[in-house]
C-alpha positions in Angstrom: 7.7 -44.9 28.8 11.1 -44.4 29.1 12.5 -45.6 26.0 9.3 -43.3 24.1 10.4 -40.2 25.9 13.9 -40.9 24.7 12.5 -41.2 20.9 10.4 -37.9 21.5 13.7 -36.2 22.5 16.0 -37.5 19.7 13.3 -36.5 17.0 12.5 -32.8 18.6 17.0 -32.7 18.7 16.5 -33.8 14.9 13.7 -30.9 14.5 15.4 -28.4 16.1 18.8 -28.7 14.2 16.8 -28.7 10.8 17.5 -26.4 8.4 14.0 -26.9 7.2 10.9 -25.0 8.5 9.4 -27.6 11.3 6.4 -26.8 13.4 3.6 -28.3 15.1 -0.5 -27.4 15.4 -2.0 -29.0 18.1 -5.9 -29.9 17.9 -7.3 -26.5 18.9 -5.0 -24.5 16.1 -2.6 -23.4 18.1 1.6 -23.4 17.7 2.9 -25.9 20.0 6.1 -26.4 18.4 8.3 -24.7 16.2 12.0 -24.7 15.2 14.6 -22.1 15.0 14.3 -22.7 10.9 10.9 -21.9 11.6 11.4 -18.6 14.2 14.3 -17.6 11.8 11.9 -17.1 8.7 8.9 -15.5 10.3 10.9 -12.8 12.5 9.9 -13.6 15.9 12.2 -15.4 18.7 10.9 -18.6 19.4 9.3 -18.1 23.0 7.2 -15.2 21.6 5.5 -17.5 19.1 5.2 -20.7 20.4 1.6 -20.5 22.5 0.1 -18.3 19.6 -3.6 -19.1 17.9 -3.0 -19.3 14.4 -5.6 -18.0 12.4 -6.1 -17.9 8.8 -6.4 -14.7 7.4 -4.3 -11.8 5.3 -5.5 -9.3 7.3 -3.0 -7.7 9.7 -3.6 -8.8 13.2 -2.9 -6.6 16.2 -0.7 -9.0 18.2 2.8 -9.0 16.8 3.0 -12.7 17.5 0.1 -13.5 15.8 0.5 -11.4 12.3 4.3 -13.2 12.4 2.5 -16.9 12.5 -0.5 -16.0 10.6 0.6 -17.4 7.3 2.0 -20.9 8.6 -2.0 -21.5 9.1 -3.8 -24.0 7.6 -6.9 -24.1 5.5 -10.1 -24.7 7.8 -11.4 -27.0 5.4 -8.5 -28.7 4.9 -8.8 -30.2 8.4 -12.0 -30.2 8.6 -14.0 -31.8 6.0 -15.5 -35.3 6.1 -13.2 -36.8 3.4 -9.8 -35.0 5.2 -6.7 -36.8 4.4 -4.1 -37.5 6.5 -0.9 -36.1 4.4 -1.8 -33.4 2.0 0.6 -30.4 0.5 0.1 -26.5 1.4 1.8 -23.2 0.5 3.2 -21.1 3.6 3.8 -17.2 4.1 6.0 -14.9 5.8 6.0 -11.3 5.7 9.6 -10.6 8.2 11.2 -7.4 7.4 8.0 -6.6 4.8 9.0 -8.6 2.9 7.0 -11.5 1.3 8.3 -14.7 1.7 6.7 -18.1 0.2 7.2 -22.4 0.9 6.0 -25.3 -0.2 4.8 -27.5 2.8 3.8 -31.2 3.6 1.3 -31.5 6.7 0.4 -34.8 8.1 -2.2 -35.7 10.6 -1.2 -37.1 14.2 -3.4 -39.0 16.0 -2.7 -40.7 19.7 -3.0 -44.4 21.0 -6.8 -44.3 21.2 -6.8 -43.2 17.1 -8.0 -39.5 18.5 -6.3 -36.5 16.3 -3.4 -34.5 18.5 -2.4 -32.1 15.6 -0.4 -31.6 12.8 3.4 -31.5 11.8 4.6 -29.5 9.2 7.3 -29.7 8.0 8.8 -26.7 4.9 11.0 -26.7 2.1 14.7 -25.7 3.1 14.5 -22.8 0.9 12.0 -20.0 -0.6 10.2 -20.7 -4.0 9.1 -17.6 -6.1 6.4 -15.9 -5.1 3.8 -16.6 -7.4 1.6 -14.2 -9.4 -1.8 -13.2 -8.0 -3.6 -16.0 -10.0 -1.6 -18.7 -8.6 -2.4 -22.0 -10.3 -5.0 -23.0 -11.4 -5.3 -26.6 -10.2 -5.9 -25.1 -6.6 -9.6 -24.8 -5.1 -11.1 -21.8 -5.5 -10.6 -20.8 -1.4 -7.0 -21.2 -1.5 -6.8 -19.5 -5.0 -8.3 -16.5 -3.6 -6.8 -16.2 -0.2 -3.0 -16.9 -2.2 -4.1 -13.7 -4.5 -5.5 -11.8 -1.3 -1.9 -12.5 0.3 0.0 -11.2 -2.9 -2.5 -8.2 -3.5 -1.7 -6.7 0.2 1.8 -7.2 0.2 1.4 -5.2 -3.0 -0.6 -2.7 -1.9 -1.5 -2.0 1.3 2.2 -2.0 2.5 0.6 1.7 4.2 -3.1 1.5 4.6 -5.2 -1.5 5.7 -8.3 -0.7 4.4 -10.5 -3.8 3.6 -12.8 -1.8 1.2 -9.8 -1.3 -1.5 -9.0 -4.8 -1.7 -8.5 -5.2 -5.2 -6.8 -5.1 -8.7 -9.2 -3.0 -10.6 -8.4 0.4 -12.3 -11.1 2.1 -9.8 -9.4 0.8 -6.7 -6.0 1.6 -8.0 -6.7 4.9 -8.6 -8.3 5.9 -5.3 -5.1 4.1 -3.4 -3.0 6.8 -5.5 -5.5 9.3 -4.6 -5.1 8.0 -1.7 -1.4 8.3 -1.2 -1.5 11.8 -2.5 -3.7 13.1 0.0 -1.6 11.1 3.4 1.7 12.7 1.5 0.1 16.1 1.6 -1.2 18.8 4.1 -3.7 20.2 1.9 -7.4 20.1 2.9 -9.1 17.1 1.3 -12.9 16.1 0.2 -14.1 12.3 0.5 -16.9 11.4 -1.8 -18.8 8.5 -2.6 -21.7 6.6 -2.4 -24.0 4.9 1.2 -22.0 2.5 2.6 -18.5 3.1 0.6 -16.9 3.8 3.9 -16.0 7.7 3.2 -15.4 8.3 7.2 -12.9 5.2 7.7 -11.2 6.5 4.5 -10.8 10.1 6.0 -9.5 8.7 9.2 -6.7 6.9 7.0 -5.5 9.7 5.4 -5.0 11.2 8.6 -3.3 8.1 10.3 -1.0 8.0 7.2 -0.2 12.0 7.6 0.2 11.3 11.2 2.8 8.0 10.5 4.4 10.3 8.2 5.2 12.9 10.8 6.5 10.4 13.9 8.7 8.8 10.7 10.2 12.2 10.1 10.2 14.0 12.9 13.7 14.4 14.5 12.6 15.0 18.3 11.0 11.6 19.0 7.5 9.9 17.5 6.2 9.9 21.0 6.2 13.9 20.9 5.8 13.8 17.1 2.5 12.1 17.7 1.4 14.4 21.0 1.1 17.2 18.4 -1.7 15.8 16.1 -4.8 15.4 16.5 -8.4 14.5 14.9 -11.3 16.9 15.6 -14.8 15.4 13.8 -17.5 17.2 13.5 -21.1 15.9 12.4 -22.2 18.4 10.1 -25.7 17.0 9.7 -26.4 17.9 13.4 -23.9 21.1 13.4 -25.1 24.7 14.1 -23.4 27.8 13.7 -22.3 28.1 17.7 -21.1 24.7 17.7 -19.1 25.6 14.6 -17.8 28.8 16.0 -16.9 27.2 19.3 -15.0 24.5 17.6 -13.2 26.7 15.8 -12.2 29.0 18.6 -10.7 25.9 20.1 -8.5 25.3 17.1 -7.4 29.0 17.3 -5.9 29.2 20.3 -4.6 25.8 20.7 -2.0 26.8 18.2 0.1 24.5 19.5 -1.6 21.6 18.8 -1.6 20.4 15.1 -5.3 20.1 14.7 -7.3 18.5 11.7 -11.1 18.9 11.5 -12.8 16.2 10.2 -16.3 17.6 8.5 -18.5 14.6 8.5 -21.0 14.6 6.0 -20.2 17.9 4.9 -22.9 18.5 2.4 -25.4 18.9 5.4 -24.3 21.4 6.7 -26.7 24.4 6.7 -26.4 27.8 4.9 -25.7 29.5 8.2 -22.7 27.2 9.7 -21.3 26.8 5.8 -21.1 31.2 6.1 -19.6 30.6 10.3 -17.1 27.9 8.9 -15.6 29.9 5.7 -15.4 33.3 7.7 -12.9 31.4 10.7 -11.1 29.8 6.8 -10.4 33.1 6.0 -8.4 33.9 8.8 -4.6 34.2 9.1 -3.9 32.4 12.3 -5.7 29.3 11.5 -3.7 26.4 10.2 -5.8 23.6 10.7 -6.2 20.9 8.2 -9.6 20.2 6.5 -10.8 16.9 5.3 -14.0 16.4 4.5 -16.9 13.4 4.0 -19.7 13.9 1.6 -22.3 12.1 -0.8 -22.0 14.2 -3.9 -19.2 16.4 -5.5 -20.1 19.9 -3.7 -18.5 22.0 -6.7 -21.0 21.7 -10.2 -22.8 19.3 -8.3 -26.5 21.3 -8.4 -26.7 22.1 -4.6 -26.8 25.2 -2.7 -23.1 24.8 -1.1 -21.6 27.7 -0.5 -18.8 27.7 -4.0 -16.3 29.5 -2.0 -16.3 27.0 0.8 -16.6 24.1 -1.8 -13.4 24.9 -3.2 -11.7 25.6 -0.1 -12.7 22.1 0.8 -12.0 20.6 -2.5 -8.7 21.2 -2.9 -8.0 17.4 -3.6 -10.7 15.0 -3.8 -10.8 11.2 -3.7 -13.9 9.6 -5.0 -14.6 6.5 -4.2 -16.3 4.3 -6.2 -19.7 1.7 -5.9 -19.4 -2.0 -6.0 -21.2 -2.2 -9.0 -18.4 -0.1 -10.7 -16.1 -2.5 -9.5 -17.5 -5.8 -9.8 -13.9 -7.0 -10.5 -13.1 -6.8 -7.1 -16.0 -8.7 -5.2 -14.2 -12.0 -5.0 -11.4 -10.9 -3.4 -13.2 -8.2 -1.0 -15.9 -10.9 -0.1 -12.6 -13.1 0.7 -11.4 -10.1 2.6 -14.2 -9.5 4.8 -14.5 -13.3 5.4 -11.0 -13.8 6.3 -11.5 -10.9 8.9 -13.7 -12.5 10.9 -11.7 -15.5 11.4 -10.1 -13.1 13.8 -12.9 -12.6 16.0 -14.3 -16.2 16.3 -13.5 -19.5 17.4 -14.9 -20.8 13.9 -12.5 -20.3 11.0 -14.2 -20.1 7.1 -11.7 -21.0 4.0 -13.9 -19.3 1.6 -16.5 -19.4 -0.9 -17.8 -21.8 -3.2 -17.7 -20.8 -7.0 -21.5 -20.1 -7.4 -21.4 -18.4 -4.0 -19.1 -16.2 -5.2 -20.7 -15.4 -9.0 -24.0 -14.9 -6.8 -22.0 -12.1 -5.2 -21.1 -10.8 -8.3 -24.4 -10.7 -9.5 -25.5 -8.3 -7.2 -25.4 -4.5 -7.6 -24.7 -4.4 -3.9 -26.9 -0.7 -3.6 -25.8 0.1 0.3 -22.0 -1.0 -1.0 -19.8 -2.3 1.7 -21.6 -2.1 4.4 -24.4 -4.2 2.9 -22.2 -6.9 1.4 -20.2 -7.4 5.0 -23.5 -7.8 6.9 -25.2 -10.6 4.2 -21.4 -12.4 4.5 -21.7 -12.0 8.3 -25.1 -13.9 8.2 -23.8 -16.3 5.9 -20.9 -17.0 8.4 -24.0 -17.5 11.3 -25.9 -19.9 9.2 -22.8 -22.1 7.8 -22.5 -25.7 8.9 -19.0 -26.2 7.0 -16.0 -24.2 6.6 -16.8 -22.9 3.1 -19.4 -20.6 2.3 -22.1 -22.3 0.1 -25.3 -20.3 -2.0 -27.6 -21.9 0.8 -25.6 -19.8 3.8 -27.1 -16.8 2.6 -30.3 -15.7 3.6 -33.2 -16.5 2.0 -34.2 -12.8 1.0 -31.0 -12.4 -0.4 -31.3 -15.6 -2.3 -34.9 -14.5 -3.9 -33.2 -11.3 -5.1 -30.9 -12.9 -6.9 -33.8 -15.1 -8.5 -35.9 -12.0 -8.8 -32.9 -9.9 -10.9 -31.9 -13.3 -13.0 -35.7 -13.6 -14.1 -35.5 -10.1 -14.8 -32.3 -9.9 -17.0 -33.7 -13.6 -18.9 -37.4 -11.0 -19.6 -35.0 -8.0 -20.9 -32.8 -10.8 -23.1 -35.8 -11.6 -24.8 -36.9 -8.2 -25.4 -33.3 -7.2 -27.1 -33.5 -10.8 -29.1 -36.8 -9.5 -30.8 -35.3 -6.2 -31.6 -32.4 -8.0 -33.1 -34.4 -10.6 -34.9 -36.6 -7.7 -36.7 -33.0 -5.5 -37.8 -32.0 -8.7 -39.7 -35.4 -9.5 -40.9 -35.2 -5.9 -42.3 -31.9 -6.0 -43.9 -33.0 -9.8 -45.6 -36.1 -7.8 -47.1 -33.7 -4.7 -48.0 -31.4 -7.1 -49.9 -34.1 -8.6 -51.6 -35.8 -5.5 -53.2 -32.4 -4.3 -53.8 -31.8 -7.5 -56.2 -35.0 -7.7 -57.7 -34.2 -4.2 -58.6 -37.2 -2.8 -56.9 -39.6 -5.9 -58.6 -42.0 -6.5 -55.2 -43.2 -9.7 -56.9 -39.3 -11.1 -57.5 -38.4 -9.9 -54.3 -41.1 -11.9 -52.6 -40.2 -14.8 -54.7 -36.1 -14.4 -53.7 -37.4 -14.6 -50.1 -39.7 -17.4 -50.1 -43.0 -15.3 -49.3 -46.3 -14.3 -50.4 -45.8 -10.5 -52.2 -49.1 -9.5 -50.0 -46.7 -10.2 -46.9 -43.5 -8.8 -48.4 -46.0 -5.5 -48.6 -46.7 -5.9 -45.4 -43.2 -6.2 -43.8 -42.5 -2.8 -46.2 -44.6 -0.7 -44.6 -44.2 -2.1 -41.4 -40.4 -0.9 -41.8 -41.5 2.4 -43.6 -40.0 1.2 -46.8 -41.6 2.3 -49.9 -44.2 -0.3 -51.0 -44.8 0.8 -54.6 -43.1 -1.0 -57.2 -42.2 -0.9 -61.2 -44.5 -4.2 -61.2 -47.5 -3.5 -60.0 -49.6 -0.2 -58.5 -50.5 0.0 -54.9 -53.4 -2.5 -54.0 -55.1 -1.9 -50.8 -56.1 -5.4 -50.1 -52.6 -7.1 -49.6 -52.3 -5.1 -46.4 -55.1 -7.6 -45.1 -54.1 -10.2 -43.2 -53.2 -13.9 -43.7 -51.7 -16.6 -42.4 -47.5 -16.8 -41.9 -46.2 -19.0 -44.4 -43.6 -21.1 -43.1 
């Protein structure tokens, strides 16, 4: 016993004075060991880390401990599948200092006396490789692809805003993050619109945490009195009256103090009565609270009965969010994103998704948006027996939708084939009068048919039937059998 203890020691002296990352996972996922290579390159001393679950996700976590360690985690199905090796290679992430930070790692299995797994020693490269592009490479599962472009794509940006709904490289999320940076860099009233389920409210609250973050950055007294001074007032317009509006806005007035933004929740709701209550406190010179509104539908041009004054007092900048279905692009990585989420919030940890798992997802319109898409990957997550998302996880109404829109499309392919099977049979008989020179009888010769049904197929088309060859003969419009 004695002589092993002494081996222990010597290895964890040779460990500790490694330049190379070195750490250990223990059975249950958690950081039992790590070096100072290893405390050094995430940006946390060693006693605050060691004792930390490591769970395998992008997403910030709210432990500072935690979000260090997050990306020395190890694929759940890596460790846990039947045919799991015992040495296999994986990449590892930092983010110290906000800045991205990527090694190349070996893991190997340990097991005890009895042949019973203990955990896992990793041990990184000595230095940082270059950070790969989102796509990674492409000999890499699927899970691992996506969570290595989900890494790369947050660093990139959502350096301010965590917001799990704009994960994604497409031009529509690109352009609401700028919209969205506009609005956090600015005092002016704003107007959220988009579709059921796009997550309009969350987005309003971000613009205001990002104004706020902005203030307690620059403010030169403190950000503990910086942040005393804002505030977030919502207001549910769909069940808002004109006192409740007036007494509200009383409030703001005299706590001029206080700097106050009123968050109008579903702001198209709002009756005739409280839209005339809210404009006429607008108007006034001593109010200087911020607007920022939520709604369904642009409220200037958009058809309704919104008061236009008050629409464009709202509307001074407006983000509009878009539907998953016009930004299909995205759905891999946000189905990754809400997946990796939940890792936080359960014992069970998920890698990903399988690759027709993921182009089922991407099949569907996803109507209710976000919303809907998070609660069908939730149930997935209940019903999974592995630690990658398979078609079967999903539930079987979801799965007969997809049937029911694939039979659908298949029945509307056929319909467009016919369509473009009768242009070109059209053009064929078009090129044949035209080289007969208008003969009917040559031209049903050049294409290798009876002239009664080359009459036919004229007038079918609306083409001029009569010919320099023969007059008009009633009886070759009666019908006969296709010649091959």
């Amino acid at each position: 016993m004695a002589k092993t203890r002494k081996i222990n020691n010597a290895l964890l002296r040779i460990f500790d004075q490694s330049s190379s990352i070195v750490y250990l996972i223990s059975d249950v996922l958690k950081l039992s060991y790590a070096n100072e290579a290893c405390a050094a390159w995430v940006g946390m001393e060693l006693e605050f880390i060691v004792g930390t679950n490591l769970v395998y996700t992008s997403e910030p976590l709210e432990g500072k401990a935690e979000d260090a360690v997050k990306g020395l985690s190890i694929a759940p199905n890596l460790i846990t599948a039947p045919d799991v090796v015992d040495s296999f290679s994986i990449q590892i992430f930092s983010n110290a200092s906000s800045q991205l930070k990527v090694r190349s790692a070996c893991v190997n299995a340990i097991y005890d006396h009895r042949g019973v797994l203990s955990g896992y020693l990793v041990v990184g490269s000595a230095e940082d490789a270059d950070v790969p592009d989102a796509n990674v490479r492409e000999s890499i599962d699927l899970p691992a692809k996506l969570h290595n472009a989900l890494v790369l794509v947050r660093q990139r940006h959502q350096k301010r805003f965590n917001l799990k709904r704009l994960v994604g490289t497409s031009a529509a999320s690109d352009r609401v993050r700028r919209q969205l940076q506009s609005a956090a860099d600015s005092d002016g009233d704003v107007l959220i619109v988009g579709p059921t389920g796009s997550g309009r409210e969350h987005v309003a609250r971000t613009v205001f945490a990002g104004s706020v973050a902005d203030e307690i950055q620059n403010h030169d007294g403190g950000g503990d009195h910086a942040e005393s001074e804002s505030r977030l007032v919502p207001l549910h317009c769909s069940i808002t009256d004109p006192s409740l509006v007036q007494s509200t806005m009383k409030e703001l007035l005299i706590q001029k103090s206080t700097k106050a933004t009123l968050l109008l929740i579903d702001v198209d709701l709002l009756d005739a009565g409280s839209q005339q209550e809210l404009l006429g406190y607008l108007q006034l010179p001593g109010l200087s609270a911020r607007m920022i509104a939520t709604s369904s539908t642009r409220l200037i041009d958009s058809g309704t009965n919104f008061d236009p004054l008050l629409a464009s007092r709202l509307s001074t900048l407006t983000i509009e969010l878009p539907s998953l279905a016009d930004r299909r692009e995205d759905l891999p990585l946000l189905a990754q994103a809400i997946l990796e989420s939940r890792n936080d919030q359960q014992a069970k940890q998920f890698s990903g998704f399988t690759r027709q798992a993921i182009e089922m997802i991407c099949e569907y319109d996803w109507p209710e948006n976000f919303g809907q898409l998070s609660s069908a990957i939730e149930e997935a997550t209940a019903n999974a027996s592995g630690s990658i998302i398979q078609v079967a996880d999903f539930s079987e109404t979801f799965q007969h939708t997809i049937k029911a829109q694939r039979f659908a499309a298949k029945e509307e392919t056929k319909i467009q084939l016919d369509q473009y099977l009768q242009e070109i049979e059209e053009q064929l008989v078009d090129r044949a009068v035209a080289q007969a020179k208008g003969n009917k009888t040559k031209a049903a010769e050049l294409l290798g048919i009876s002239r009664a049904k080359l009459l036919r197929r004229l007038a079918m088309f609306e083409k001029d039937t009569s010919g320099e060859d023969e007059l008009l003969d009633p009886s070759v419009f009666k019908e006969e059998p296709d010649e091959g």
